[in-house]
C-alpha positions as CSV (number, residue, x, y, z in Angstrom):
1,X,-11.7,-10.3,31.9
2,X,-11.3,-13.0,29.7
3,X,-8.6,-13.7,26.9
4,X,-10.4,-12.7,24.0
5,X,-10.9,-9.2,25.9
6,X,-7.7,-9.2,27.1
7,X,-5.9,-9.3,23.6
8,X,-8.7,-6.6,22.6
9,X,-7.2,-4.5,25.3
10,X,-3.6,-5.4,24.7
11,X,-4.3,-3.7,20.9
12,X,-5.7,-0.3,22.2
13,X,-2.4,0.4,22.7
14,X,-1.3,3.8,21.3
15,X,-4.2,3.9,19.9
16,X,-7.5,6.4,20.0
17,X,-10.1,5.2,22.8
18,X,-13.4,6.1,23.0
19,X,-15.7,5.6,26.2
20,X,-18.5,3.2,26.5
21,X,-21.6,5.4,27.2
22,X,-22.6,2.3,29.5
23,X,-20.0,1.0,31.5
24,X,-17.7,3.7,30.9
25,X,-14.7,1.3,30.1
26,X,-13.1,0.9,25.7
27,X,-14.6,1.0,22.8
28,X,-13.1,-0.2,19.4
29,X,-14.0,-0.4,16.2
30,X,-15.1,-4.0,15.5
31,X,-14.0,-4.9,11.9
32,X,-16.9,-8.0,11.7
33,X,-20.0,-5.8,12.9
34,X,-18.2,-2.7,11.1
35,X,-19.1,-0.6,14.7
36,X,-17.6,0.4,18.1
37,X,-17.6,-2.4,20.5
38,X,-17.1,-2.4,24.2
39,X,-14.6,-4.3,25.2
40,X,-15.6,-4.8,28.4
41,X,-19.7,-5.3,28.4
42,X,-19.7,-6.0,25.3
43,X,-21.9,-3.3,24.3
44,X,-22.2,-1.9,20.7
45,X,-22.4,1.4,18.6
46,X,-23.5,1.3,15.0
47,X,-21.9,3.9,13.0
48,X,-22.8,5.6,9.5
49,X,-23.0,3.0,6.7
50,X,-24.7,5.5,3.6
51,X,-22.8,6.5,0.7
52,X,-21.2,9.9,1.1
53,X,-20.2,12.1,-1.6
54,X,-16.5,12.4,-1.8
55,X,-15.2,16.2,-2.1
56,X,-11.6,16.5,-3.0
57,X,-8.8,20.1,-2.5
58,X,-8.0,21.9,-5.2
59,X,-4.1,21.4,-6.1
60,X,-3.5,24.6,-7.2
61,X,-5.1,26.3,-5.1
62,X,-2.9,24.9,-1.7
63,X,0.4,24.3,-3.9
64,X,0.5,28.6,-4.0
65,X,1.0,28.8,-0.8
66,X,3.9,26.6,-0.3
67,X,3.2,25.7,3.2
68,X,0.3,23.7,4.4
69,X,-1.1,25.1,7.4
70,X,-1.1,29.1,6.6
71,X,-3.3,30.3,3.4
72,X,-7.0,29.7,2.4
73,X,-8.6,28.6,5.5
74,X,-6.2,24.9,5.4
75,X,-6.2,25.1,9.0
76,X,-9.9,23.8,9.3
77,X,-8.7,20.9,7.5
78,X,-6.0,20.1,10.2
79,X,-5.2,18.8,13.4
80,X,-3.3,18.1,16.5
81,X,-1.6,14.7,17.1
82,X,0.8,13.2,19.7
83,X,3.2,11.4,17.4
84,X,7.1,9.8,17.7
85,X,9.1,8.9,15.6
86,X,10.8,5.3,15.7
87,X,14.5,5.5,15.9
88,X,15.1,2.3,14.4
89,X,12.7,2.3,11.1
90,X,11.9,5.8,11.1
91,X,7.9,5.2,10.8
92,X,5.8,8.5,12.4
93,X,3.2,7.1,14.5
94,X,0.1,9.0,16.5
95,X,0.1,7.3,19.6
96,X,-2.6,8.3,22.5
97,X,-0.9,10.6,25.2
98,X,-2.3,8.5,27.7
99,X,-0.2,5.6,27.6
100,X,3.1,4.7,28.6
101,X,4.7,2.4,26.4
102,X,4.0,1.3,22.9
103,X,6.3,-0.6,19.8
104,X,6.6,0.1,16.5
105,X,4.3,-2.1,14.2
106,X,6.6,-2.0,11.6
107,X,9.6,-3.8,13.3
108,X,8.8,-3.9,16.6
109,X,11.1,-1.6,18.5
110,X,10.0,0.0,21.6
111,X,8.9,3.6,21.0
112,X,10.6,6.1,22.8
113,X,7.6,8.5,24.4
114,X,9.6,11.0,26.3
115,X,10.1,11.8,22.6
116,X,7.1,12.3,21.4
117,X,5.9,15.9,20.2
118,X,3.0,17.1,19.4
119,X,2.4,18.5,15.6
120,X,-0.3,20.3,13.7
121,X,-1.0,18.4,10.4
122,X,-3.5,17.3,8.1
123,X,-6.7,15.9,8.7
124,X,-7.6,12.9,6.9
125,X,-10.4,13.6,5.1
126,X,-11.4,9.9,4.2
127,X,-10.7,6.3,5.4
128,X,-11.2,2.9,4.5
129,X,-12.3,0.7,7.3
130,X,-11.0,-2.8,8.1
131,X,-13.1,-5.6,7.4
132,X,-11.0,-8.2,8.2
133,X,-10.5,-8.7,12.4
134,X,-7.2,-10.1,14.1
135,X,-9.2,-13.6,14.3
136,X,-9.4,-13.2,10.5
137,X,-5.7,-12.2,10.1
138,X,-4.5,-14.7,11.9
139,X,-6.4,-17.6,10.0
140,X,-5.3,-16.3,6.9
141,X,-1.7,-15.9,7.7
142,X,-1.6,-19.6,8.8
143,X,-3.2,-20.5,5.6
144,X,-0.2,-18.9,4.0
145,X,2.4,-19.8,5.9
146,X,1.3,-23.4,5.7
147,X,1.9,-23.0,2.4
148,X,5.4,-22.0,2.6
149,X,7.5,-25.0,1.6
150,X,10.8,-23.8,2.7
151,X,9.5,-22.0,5.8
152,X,10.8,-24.3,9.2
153,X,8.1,-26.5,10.3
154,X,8.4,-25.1,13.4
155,X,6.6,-22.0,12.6
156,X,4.0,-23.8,11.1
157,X,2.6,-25.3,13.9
158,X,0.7,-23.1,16.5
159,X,0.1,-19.3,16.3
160,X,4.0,-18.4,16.8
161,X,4.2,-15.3,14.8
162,X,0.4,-13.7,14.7
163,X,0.2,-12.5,18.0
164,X,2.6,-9.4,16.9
165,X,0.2,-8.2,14.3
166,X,-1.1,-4.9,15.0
167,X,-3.9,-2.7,13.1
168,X,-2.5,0.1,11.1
169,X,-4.2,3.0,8.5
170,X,-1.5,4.0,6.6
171,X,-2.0,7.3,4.9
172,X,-2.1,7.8,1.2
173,X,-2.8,10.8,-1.2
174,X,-5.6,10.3,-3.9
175,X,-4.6,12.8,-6.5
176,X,-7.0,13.4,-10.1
177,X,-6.8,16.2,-13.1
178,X,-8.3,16.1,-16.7
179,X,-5.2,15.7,-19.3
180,X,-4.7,16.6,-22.5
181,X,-1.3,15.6,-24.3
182,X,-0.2,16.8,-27.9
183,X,2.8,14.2,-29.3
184,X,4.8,13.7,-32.0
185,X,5.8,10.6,-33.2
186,X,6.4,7.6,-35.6
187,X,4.2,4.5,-37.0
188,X,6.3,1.1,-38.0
189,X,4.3,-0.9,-40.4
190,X,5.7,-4.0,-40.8
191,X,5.8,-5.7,-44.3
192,X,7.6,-8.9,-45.3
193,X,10.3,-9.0,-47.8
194,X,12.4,-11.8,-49.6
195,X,15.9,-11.5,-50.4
196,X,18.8,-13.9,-50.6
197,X,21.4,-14.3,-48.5
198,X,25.2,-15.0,-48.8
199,X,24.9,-18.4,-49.1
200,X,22.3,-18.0,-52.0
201,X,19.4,-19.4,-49.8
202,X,15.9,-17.5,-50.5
203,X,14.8,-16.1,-46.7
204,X,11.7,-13.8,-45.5
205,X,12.3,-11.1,-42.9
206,X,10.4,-8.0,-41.7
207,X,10.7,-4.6,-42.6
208,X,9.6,-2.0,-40.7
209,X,8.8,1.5,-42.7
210,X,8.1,4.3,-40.6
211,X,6.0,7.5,-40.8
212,X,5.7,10.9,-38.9
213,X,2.8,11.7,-36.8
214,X,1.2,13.7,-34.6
215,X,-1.8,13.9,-32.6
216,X,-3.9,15.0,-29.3
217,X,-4.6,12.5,-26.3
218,X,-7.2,13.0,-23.5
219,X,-7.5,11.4,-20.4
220,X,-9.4,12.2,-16.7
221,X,-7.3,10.4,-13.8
222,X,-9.0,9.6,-10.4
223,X,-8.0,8.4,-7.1
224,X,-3.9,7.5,-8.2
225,X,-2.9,6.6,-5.1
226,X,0.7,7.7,-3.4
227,X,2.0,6.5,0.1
228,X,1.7,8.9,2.1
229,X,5.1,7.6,4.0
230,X,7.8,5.9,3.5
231,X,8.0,2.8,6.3
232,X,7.1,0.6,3.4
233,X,9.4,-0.5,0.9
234,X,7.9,-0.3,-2.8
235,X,8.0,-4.2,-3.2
236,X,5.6,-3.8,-0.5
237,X,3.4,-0.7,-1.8
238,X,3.6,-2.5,-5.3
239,X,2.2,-5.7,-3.8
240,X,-1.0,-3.4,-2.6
241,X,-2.7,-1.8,-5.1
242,X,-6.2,-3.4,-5.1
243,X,-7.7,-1.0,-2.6
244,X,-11.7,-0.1,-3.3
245,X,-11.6,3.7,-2.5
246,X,-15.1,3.8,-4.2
247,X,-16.1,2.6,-0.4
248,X,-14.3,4.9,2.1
249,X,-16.1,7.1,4.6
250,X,-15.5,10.4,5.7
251,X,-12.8,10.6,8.6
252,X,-13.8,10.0,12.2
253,X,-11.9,8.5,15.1
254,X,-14.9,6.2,15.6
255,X,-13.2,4.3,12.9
256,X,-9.3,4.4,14.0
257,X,-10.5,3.6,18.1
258,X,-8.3,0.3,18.7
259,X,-5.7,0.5,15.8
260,X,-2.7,3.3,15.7
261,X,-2.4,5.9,12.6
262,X,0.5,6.9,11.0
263,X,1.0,10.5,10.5
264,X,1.8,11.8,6.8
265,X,5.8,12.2,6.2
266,X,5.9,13.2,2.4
267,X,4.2,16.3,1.5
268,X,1.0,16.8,-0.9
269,X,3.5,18.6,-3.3
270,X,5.8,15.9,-3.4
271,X,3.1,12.8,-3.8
272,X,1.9,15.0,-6.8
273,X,5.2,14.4,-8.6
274,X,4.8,10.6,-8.3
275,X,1.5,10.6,-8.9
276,X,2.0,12.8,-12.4
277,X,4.5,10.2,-13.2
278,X,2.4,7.2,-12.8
279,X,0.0,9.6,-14.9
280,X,2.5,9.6,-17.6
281,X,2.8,5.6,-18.0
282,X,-1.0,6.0,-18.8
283,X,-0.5,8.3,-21.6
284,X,2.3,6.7,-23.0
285,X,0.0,4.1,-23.4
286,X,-2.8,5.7,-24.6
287,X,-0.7,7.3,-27.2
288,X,0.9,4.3,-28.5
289,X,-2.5,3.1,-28.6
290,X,-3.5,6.3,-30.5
291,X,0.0,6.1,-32.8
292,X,-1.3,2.7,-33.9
293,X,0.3,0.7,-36.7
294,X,2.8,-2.5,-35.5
295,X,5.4,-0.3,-34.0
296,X,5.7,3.4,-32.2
297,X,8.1,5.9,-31.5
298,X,7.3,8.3,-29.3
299,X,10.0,11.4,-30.2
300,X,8.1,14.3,-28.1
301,X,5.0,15.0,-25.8
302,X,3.3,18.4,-24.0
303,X,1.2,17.0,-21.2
304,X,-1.2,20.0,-20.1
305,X,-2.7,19.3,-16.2
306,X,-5.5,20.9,-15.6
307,X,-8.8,20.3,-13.0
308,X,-6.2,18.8,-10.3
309,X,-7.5,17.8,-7.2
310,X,-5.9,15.7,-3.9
311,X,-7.2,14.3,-0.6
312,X,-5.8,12.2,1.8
313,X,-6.7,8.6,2.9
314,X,-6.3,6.2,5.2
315,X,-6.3,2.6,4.4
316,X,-6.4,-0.6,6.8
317,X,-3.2,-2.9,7.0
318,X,-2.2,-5.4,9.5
319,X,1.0,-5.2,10.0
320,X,3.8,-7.6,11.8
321,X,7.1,-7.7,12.4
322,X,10.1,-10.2,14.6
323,X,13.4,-11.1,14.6
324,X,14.9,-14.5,14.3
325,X,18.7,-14.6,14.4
326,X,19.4,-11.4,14.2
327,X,17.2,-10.7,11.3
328,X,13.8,-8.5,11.0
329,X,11.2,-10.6,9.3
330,X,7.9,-8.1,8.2
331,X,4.4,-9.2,7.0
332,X,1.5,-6.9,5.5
333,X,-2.0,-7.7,5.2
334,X,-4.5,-6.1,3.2
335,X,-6.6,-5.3,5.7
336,X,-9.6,-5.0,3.0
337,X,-8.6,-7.9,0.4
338,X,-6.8,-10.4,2.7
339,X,-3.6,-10.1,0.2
340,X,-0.2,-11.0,2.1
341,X,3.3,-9.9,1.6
342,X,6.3,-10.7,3.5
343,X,9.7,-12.3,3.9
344,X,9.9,-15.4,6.1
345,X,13.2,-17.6,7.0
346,X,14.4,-20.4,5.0
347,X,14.5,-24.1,6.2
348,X,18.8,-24.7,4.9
349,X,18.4,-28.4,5.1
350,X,15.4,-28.1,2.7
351,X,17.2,-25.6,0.2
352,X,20.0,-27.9,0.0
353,X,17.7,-30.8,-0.4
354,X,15.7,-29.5,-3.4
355,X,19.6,-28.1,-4.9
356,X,20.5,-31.7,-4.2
357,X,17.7,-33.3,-6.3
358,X,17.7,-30.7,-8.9
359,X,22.1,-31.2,-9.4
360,X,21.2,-35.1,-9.6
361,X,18.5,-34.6,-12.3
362,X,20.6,-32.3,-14.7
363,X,23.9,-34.9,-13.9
364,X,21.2,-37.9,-15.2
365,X,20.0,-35.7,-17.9
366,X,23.6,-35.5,-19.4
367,X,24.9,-39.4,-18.9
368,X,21.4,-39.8,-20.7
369,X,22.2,-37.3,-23.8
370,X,25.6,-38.4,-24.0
371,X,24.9,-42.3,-23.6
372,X,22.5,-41.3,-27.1
């Protein structure tokens, strides 16, 4: 086997395999042909590529029942998963029952198997696949860390951290409804006045006269996304939000063979909340916006859900993580859009260099001023 299929194989790990029809050995989803790929012959599968229409779970409906798995049928919609838990990060990860040992992507702690269980939860109903490959990753973290002034040179040169990236879909809700928000508020116009002042000088300065006012905003809300977890910190969640969900395809393992999955941990119930929050920014907006005038005041507001739907989503990241000196350094990559986040060590003797050179230019500046 050679290297190439050798990493392949190294990145099945804990993850779901599917049998080549040929040769009988793993296929994976290939992120470049956007199919199944034996890693072994070499062999290929295409996989669906049309348009499918997207059909989305009534909130209502499923939020009556208070418990996912027990009213209206929600058991077709689910499934059984090995999954453990990671002691040190707490990230839930499906991992394939067949294999021994596997770490956590998101800092890189062994999994412990022997405690793995094995929980009925929901299906994913849709997925976005990746289109960037590990080859891809890896050139465009280089690109960035090269980038990275302060970063030691050492971990510039040579592929020192991107062998620890590893494939993840991490699950998100997609909630919608149709709103419709009465508010009362207040207009500031602005007008300019002249007065004197104490010292008898003539001065202009704004005025702002306010007015009451009411009205009625509408707005429909699609796919506002919610993690689906929490093994991500919200500098991190914030730093993703360009996701095209216009192009995901309906849930199959085809499409998760070779990468792991990370099972749900926060409830459709709870992701609602957020998700009606981030709904509110919106109309805050929009009534401002409808307030008009140079200023607004926004006293009260009924917001009135109704047509709310939900689904859940997996979407493609690459994720890595390592320690140096004690410390856990993680890096996420888009694994649709390419877009990086992550923390990386500082270089101290360059630090002190640049405070060095900036104390000398603000002594310079001063002898400069007060030599004037």
């Amino acid at each position: 086997m050679d290297q190439g299929n050798q990493n392949d194989l190294q990145g099945t790990q804990s993850a779901i395999q599917i049998k080549c029809p040929g040769c009988g050995g793993i296929m994976v989803y290939s992120p470049k042909t956007r199919g199944l790929k034996c890693i072994y012959c070499g062999a290929t599968q295409e996989l669906p590529t049309e348009r499918i229409k997207i059909q989305e779970f009534d909130y209502a409906q499923w939020a009556q029942t208070k418990m996912e798995f027990k009213a209206h049928g929600l058991m077709d919609q689910s499934t059984e998963a090995v999954q453990v838990r990671c002691a040190q990060c707490g990230a839930t990860i499906q991992i394939d029952a067949t294999k021994s040992t596997s770490i956590c992507p998101y800092c890189g702690t062994p999994l412990m198997l022997d405690k793995s269980q094995v929980k009925r939860f929901w299906q994913p109903n849709y997925l976005l696949p990746f289109t960037i490959d590990k080859k891809q990753c890896s050139e465009l973290f280089q690109k960035w860390l090269n980038g990275k002034w302060f970063l030691p040179s050492k971990y510039k040169n040579g592929n020192v951290l991107e062998e620890k990236f590893q494939g993840i879909y991490y699950p998100y809700w997609a909630y919608g409804a149709h709103t419709v928000t009465n508010y009362e508020g207040e207009r500031g116009t602005n007008r300019t006045v002249t007065r004197k002042n104490s010292k008898g000088e003539t001065v202009r300065e704004t005025v702002t006269d306010w007015s009451r006012v009411s009205g009625t905003v509408m707005r429909d809300f699609k796919n506002i996304l919610v993690p689906a977890s929490k093994s991500l910190p919200k500098e991190v969640i914030d730093d993703h939000k360009k996701w095209p969900v216009g192009e995901v395809v309906e849930y199959t393992t085809e499409y998760t063979a070779g990468f792991q999955t990370e099972v749900y941990t926060v409830d459709f119930t709870e992701g609602m909340v957020t998700a009606q929050n981030q709904m509110e920014e919106q109309i805050d907006s929009d009534i401002r916006k409808d307030i008009g005038g140079d200023k607004q005041r926004i006293d009260r507001k009924k917001v009135n859900y109704s047509d709310q739907v939900f689904k859940l989503l997996l979407l493609p990241m690459w994720v890595s993580a390592f320690v140096i000196k004690g410390k856990t350094y993680q890096f996420i990559i888009n694994g649709r859009t390419g877009e990086i986040h992550g923390d990386y060590p500082l270089d101290k003797m360059k630090v002190a260099l640049v405070v060095f050179v900036v104390v000398v230019i603000v002594l310079l500046i001063a002898y400069l001023m007060l030599s004037i």
